[in-house]
C-alpha positions in Angstrom: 82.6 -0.7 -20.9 79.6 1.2 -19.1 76.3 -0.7 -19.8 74.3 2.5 -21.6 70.9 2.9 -19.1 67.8 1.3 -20.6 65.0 3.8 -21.3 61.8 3.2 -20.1 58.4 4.3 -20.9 57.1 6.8 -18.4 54.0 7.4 -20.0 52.2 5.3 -17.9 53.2 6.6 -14.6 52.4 10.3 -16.2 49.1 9.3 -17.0 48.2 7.7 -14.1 48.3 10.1 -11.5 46.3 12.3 -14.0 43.2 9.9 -14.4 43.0 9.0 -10.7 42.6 13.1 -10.4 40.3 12.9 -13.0 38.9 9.8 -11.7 38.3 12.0 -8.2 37.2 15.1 -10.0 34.0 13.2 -11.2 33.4 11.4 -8.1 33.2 14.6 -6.3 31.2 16.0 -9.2 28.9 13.4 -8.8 28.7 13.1 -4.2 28.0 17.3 -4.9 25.6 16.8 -8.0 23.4 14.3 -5.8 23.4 16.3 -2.8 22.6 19.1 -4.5 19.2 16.9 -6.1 19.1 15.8 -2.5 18.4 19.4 -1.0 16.2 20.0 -3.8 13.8 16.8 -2.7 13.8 17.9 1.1 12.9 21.8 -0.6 10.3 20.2 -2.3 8.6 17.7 -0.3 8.8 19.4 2.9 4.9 20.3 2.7 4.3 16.5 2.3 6.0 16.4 6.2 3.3 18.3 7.7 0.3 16.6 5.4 1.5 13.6 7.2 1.3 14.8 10.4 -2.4 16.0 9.8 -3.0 13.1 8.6 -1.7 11.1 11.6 -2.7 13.0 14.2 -6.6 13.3 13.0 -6.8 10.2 15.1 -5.9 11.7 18.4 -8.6 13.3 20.3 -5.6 14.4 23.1 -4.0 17.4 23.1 -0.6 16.7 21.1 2.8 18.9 20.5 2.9 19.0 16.2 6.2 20.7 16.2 8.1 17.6 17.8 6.0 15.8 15.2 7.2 17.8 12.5 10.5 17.6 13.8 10.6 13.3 13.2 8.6 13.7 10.1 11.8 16.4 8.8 14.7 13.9 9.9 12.7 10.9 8.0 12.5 13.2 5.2 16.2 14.0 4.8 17.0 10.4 5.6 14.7 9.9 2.7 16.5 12.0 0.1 19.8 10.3 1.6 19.1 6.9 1.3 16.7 6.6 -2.2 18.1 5.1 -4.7 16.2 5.1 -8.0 17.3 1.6 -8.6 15.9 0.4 -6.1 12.9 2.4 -4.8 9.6 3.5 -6.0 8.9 7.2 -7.2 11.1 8.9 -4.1 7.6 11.0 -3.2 6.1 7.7 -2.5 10.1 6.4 -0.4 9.5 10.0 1.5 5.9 9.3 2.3 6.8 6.0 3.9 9.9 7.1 5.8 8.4 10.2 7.0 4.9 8.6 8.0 7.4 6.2 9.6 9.4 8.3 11.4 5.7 10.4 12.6 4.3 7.0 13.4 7.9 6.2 15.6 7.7 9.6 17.5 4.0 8.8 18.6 4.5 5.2 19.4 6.8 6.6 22.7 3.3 7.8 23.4 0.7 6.4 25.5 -2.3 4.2 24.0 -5.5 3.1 24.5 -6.3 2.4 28.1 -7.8 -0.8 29.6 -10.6 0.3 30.2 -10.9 1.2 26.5 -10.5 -1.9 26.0 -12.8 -3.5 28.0 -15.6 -0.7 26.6 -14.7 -2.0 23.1 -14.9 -5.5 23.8 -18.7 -4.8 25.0 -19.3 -3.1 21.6 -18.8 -5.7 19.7 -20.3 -8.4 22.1 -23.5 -5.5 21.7 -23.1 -5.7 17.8 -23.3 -9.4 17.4 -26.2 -9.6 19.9 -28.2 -7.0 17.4 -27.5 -8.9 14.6 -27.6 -12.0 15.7 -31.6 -11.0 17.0 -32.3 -8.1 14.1 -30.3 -10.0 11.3 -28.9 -6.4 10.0 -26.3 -4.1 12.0 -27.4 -1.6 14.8 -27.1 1.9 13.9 -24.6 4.4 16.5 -27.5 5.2 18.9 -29.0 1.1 19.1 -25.3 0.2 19.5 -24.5 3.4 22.7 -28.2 2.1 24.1 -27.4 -2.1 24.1 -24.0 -1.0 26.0 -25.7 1.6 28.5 -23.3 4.6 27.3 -24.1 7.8 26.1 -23.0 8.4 22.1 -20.4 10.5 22.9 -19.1 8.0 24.8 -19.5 5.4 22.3 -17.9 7.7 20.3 -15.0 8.5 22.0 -14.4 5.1 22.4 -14.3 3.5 18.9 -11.9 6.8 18.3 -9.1 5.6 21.0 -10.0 1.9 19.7 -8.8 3.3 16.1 -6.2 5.8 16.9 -4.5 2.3 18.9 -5.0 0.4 15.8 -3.8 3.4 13.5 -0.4 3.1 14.7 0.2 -1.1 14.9 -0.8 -0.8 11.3 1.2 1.7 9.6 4.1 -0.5 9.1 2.4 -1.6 6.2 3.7 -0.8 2.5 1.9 2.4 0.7 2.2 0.2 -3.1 -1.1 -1.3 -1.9 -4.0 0.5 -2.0 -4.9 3.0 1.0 -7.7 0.8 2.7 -6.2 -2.3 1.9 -3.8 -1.4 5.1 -7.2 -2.7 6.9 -6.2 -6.2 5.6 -3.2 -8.1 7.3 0.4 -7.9 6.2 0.9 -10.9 3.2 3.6 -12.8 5.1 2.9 -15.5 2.9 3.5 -14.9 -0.7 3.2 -18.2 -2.0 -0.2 -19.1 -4.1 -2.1 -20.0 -1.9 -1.3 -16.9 0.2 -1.7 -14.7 -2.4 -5.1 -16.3 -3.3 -6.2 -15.6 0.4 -5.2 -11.7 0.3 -6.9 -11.4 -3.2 -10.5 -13.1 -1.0 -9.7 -10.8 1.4 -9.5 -7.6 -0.9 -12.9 -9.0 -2.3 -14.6 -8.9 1.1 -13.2 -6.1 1.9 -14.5 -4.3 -1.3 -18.0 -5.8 -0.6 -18.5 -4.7 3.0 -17.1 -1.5 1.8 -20.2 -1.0 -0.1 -22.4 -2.8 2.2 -21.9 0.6 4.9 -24.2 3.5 4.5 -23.5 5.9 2.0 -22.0 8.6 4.8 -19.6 6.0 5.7 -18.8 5.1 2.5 -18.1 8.5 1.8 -15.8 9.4 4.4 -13.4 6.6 3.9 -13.4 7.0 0.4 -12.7 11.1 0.6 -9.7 10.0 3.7 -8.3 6.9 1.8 -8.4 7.1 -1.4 -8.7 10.7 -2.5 -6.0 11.3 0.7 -8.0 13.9 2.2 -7.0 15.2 5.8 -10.3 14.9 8.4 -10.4 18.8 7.6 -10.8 18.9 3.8 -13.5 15.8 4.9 -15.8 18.3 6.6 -15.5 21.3 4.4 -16.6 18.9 1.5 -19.3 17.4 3.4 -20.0 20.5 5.1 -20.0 19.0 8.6 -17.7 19.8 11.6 -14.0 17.7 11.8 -15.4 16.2 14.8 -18.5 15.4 13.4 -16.2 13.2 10.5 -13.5 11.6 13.2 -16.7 10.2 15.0 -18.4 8.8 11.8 -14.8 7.6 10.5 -14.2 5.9 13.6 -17.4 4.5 13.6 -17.3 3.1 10.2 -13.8 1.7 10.6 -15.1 -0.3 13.6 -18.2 -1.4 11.3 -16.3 -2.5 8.4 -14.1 -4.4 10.5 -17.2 -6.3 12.2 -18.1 -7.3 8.9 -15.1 -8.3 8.1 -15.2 -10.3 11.2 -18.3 -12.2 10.6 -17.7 -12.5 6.8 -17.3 -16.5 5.7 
């Protein structure tokens, strides 16, 4: 007698090539729903790309090719809106301000820095600024400090800017979460208490020598740090030429950081 064939349930093989469609159908949903919100971000922030560049290159005093600088700042953009992840990241204008400046800072870098005999001018600045105070017990002003050197101010000038343009770029790895002049302080490779105590001194210092600079300084680093104000917008608020500013901003960079030097 013929064994009568067992039914089986097919259901199950029905259904499941229908959810791994629909299982595709939202994944695809979803990769086209992002890139669409990732176009939308590189839309947006694309005039964040060439604020950065300003921002960066108001510390060269050479002649310098924007467009290949917009170019890096672009691709760090889109690899901004490619990579954030909400989870993970801050606000993504903040993510694309740090991979874009990154990718500005990167391009520059294959560029040529501060010469030796910057260097060496520098170096006599400073030995000039401790001599003054050491004899006058308060800092030189720009003209005692061109004089004790033997330079002529524009000179001096020119020199603290190359100084600072050099130390621009070895500082800009630093993260933008921290306030804008505290990338004057040292990365916190340390983040134990005691480490953390140390950076909190150093903020205080900071903060003090900050105010101990004349009131132009002071100014001028507050307008370009922390109301993130291009050298430019500097000079049409102060009324003054955008030389005129990278001059005193170099200047009081190179101050600050000689007090910060000689602070206990």
């Amino acid at each position: 007698m013929r064994t009568p064939p067992v039914e089986t349930d097919t259901r199950d093989d029905l259904d499941t090539p229908a959810t791994a469609l629909q299982a595709k159908a939202r994944q695809a949903y979803a990769q086209q729903s992002r890139r669409a919100k990732e176009d939308q971000w590189i839309v947006e922030y694309l005039p964040l790309v060439r604020h950065v560049v300003q921002k960066v290159t108001a510390h060269l005093r050479r002649p310098r090719d924007d467009d290949d600088l917009i170019s890096a700042g672009t691709v760090g953009l889109v690899k901004a809106a490619r990579a954030y992840d909400v989870s993970k990241h801050a606000t993504f204008k903040t993510y694309a301000y740090i991979r874009v400046r990154g990718a500005v800072i990167d391009e520059l870098r294959n560029r040529s820095l501060a010469s030796t005999a910057t260097h060496r001018l520098v170096r006599q600045i400073r030995l000039a600024y401790e001599t003054h105070l050491a004899a006058a017990a308060q800092p030189p002003t720009d003209e005692q400090l061109a004089a004790r050197v033997g330079i002529s101010l524009p000179k001096y000038y020119g020199a603290l800017e190359d100084a600072r343009r050099q130390h621009f770029l070895s500082i800009h790895g630093l993260s933008d979460e921290e306030p804008a002049l505290g990338n004057l302080l040292p990365a916190d490779t340390t983040p134990s208490p005691e480490g953390e105590a140390q950076r909190h001194e150093m903020v205080d210092r900071l903060t003090l020598a900050l105010q101990e600079l004349p009131k132009r300084d002071r100014r001028i680093l507050i307008l370009y740090y922390e109301q993130d104000l291009t050298m430019k917008e500097v000079a049409q608020v102060l009324d003054i030429t955008e030389s005129r500013v990278s001059q005193v901003h170099a200047s009081a960079l190179f101050k600050l950081s000689m007090k910060l030097r000689s602070a206990p």
